[in-house]
N, CA and C atoms as a LAMMPS dump frame, in Angstrom:
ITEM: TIMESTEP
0
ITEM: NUMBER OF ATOMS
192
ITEM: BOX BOUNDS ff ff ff
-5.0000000000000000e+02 5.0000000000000000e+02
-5.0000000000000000e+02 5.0000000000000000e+02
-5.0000000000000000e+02 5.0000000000000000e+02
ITEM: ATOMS id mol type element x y z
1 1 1 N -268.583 -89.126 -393.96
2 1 2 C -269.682 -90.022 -394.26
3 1 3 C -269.408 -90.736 -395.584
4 2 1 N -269.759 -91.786 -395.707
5 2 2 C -269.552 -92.972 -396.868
6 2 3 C -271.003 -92.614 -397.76
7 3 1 N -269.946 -92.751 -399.267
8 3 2 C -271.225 -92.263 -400.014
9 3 3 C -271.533 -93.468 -400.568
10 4 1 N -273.067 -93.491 -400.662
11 4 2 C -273.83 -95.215 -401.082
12 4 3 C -273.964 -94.655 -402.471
13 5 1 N -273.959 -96.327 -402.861
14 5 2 C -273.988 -96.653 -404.317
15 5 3 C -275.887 -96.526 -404.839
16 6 1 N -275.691 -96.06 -405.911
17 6 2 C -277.116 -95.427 -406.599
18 6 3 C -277.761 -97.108 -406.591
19 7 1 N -279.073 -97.373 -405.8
20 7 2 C -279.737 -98.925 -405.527
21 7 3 C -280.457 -99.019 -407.268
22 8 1 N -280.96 -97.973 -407.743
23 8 2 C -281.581 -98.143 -409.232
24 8 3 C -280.69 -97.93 -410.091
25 9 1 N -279.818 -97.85 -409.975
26 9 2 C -278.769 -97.78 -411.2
27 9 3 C -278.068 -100.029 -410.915
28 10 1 N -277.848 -100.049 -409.411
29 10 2 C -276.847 -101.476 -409.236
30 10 3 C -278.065 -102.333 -409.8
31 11 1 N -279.309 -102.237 -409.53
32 11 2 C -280.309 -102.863 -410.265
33 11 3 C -280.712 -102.936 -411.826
34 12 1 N -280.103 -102.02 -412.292
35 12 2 C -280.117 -102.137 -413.85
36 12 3 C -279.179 -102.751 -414.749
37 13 1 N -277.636 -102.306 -414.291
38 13 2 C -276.675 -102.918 -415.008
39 13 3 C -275.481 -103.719 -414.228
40 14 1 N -275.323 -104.888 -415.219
41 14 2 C -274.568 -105.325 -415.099
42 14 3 C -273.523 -105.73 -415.289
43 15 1 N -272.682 -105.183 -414.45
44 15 2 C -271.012 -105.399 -414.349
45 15 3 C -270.054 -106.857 -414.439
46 16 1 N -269.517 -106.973 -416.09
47 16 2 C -268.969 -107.599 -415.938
48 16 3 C -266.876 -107.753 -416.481
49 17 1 N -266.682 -108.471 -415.709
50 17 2 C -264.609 -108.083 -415.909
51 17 3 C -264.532 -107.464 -415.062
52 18 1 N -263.058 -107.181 -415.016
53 18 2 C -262.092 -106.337 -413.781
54 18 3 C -261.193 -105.463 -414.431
55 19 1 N -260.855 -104.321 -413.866
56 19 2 C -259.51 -103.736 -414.247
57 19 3 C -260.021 -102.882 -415.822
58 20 1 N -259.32 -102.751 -416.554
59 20 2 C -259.44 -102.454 -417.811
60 20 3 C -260.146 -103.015 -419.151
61 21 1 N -260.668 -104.483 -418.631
62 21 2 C -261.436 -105.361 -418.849
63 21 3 C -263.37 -105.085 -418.702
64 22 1 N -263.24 -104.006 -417.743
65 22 2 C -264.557 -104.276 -417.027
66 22 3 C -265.745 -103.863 -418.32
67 23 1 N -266.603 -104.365 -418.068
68 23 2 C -267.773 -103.99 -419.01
69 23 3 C -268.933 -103.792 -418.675
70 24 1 N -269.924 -102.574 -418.812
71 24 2 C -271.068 -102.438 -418.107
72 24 3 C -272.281 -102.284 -419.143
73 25 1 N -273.063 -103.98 -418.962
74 25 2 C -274.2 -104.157 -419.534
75 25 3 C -275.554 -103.52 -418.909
76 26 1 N -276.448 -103.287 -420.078
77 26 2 C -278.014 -103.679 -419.407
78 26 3 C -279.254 -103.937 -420.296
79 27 1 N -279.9 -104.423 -420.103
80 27 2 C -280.999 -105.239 -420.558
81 27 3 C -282.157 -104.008 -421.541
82 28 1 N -282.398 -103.987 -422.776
83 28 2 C -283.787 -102.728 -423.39
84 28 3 C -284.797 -102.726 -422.322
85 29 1 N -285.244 -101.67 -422.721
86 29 2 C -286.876 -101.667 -422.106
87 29 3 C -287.962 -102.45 -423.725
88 30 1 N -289.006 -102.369 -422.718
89 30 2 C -290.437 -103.154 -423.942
90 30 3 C -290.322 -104.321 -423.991
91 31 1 N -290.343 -105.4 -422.794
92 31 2 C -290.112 -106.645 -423.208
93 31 3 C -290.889 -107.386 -422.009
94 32 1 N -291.889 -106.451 -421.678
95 32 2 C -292.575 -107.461 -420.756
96 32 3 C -294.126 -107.785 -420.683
97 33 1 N -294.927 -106.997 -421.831
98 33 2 C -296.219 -107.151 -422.144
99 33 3 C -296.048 -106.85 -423.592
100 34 1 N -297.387 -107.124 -424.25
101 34 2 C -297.467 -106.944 -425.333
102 34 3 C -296.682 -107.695 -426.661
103 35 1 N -296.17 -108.482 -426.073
104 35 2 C -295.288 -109.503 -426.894
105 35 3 C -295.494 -110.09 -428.478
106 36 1 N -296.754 -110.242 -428.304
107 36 2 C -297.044 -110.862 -429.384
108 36 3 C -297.177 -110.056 -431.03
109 37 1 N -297.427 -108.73 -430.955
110 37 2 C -296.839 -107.525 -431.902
111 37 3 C -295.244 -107.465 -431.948
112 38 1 N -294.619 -107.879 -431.182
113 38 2 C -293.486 -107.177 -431.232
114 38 3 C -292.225 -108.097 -432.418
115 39 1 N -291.63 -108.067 -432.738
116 39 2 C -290.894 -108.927 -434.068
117 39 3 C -289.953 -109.891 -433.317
118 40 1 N -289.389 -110.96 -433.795
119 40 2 C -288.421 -111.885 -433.038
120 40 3 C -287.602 -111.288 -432.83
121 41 1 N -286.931 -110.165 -433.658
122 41 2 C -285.544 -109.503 -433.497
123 41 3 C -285.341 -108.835 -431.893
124 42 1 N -286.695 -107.957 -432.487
125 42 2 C -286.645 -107.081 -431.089
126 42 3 C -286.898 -107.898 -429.48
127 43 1 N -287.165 -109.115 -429.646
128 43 2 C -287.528 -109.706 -428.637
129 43 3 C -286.475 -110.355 -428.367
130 44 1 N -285.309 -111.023 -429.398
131 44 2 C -284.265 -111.467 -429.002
132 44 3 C -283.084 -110.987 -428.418
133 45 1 N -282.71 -109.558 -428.174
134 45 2 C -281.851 -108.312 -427.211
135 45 3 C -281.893 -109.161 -426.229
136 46 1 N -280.769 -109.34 -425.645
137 46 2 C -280.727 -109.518 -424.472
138 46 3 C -279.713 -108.65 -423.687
139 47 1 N -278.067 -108.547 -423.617
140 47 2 C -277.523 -107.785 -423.037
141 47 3 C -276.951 -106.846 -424.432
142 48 1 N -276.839 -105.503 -423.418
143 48 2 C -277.065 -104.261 -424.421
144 48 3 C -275.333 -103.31 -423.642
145 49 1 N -274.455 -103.19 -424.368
146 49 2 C -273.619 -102.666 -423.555
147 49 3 C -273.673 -100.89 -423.452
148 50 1 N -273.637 -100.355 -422.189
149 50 2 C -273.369 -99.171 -421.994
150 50 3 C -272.746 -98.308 -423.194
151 51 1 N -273.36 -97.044 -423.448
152 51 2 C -272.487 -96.568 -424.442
153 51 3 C -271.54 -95.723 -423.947
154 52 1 N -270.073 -95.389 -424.908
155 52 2 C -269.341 -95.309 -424.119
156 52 3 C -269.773 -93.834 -423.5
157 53 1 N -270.625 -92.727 -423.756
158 53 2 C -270.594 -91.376 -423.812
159 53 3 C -271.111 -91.558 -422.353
160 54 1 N -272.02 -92.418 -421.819
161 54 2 C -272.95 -92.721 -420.685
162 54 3 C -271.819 -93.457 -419.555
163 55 1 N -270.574 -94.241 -420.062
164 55 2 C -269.804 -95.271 -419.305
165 55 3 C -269.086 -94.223 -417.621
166 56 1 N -268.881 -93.118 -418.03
167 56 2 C -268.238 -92.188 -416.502
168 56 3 C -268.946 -92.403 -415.821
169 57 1 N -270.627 -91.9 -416.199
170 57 2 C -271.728 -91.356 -415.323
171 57 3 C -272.419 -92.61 -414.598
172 58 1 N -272.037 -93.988 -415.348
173 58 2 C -272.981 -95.017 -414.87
174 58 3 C -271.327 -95.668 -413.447
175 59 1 N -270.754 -95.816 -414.013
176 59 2 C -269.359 -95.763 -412.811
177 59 3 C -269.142 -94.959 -411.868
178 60 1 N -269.673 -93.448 -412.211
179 60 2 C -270.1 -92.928 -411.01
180 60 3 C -270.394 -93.27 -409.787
181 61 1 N -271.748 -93.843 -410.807
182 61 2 C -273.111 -94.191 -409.675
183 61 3 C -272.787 -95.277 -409.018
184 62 1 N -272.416 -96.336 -409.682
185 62 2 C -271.527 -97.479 -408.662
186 62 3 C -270.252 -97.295 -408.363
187 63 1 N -270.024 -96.468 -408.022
188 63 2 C -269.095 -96.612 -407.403
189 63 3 C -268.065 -97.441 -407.836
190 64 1 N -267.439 -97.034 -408.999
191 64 2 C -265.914 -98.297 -409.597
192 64 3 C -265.233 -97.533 -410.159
């Protein structure tokens, strides 16, 4: 049997490069209510790269 790729993990980050190149981003949490407390800094995050201690376990899950 073929093992499927984790659907809430391919929905969170995103994979970008090939090979030895590859890099696996994803986006903070806290950025979708409450906005107007929150500081420009923290609102300006946009892609956040995997750290490396987390990088096996999230390749795991997709499958790469």
């Amino acid at each position: 049997m073929k093992i499927k790729t984790h659907s809430g993990t391919k929905k969170r980050v995103k994979v970008k490069g090939k090979g030895k190149n590859l890099k696996l981003t994803f986006n903070k949490a806290a950025k979708r209510h409450l906005l107007v407390n929150k500081s420009a800094k923290q609102k300006s995050i946009k892609d956040v790269p995997v750290h490396s201690t987390n990088q096996k376990a999230v390749k795991k899950l997709l499958q790469l």
